[in-house]
Structure formats: C-alpha cells, structure tokens
N, C-alpha and C positions, 0 to 999 in steps of 0.2 A: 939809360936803363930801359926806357920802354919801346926805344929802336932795337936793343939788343934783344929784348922778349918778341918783336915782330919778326925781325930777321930769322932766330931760331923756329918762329913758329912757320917762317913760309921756307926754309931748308926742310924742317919736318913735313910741311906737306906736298913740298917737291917729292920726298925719298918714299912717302907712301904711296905717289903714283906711278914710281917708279917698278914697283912693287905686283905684280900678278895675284889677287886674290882666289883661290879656289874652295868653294864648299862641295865636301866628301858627305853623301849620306845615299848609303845605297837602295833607299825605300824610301829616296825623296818622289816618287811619283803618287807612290800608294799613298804617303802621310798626306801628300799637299791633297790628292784626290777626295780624301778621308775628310780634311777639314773645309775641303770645300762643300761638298754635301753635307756636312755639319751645319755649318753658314745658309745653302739654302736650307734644310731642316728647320731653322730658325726662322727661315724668311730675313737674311741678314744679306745684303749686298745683291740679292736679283736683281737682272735688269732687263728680264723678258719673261711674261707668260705664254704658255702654251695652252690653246683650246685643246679640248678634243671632248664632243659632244657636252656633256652639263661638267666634267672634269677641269679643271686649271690646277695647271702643275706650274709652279715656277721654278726660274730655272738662271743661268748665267751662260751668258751668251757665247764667253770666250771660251769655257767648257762644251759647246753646241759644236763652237763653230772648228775648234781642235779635232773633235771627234767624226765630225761629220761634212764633207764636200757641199751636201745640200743644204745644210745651215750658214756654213762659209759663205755659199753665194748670197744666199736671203740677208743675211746681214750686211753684205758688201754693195749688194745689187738694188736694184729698184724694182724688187719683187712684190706681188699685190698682196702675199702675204704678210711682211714684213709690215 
C-alpha cells in the first residue's frame, strides 16, 4: 500500500514538471512595484541606505540596481561607495 501511495506520488510529480506553468497579470509590474515600496515604507526587507546630506532613505538594492546602470555597478563592483 504505501509503495503504491509513493509510486503515484513520484508519477504525479513527474507529470507536473512536465507541465509549463505561466502566470498572466497584466499590471504585474505596477502591483509588484506597488508592494515593494509598501515594504520599504515600512522599513520591511531594505538592504541599503542612501545618504544624501542629514537625509537616509532606505531603499532595496535589487530595485536600485534594475533601474539604474550606476547602482548595478556599486553593488556588483568594488565601488568606495558601496
């Protein structure tokens, strides 16, 4: 009995990788963007501050560094800012 519940269960997870998942949401950018400054607004999952004179904004790095070639390299590089 419980080779037969093994067996059925590694057939089934054979046939769901056989499987192409796609998720459809046309305003997946905006939402995701949305609840990510949600998150820093919270101060929830930052993982870098920005100076800029007596100001600190925080901020998430993978959103810097999507958006911007100059932060790509400061994160990736061995920049004195960094």
């Amino acid at each position: 009995m419980e080779a037969d519940v093994i067996d059925t269960l590694n057939a089934s997870s054979a046939a769901v990788r056989l499987h192409h998942v796609h998720h459809v949401n046309p305003d997946h950018h905006g939402s995701g963007f949305l609840a990510m400054n949600c998150m820093r607004q919270n101060r929830q999952l930052c993982d870098v501050s920005l100076h800029a004179g007596s100001d600190v904004i925080l901020a998430h790095k993978v959103v810097l560094a999507s958006c911007s070639a100059y932060f790509l390299a400061m994160f990736n590089c061995d920049m004195s800012e960094k």
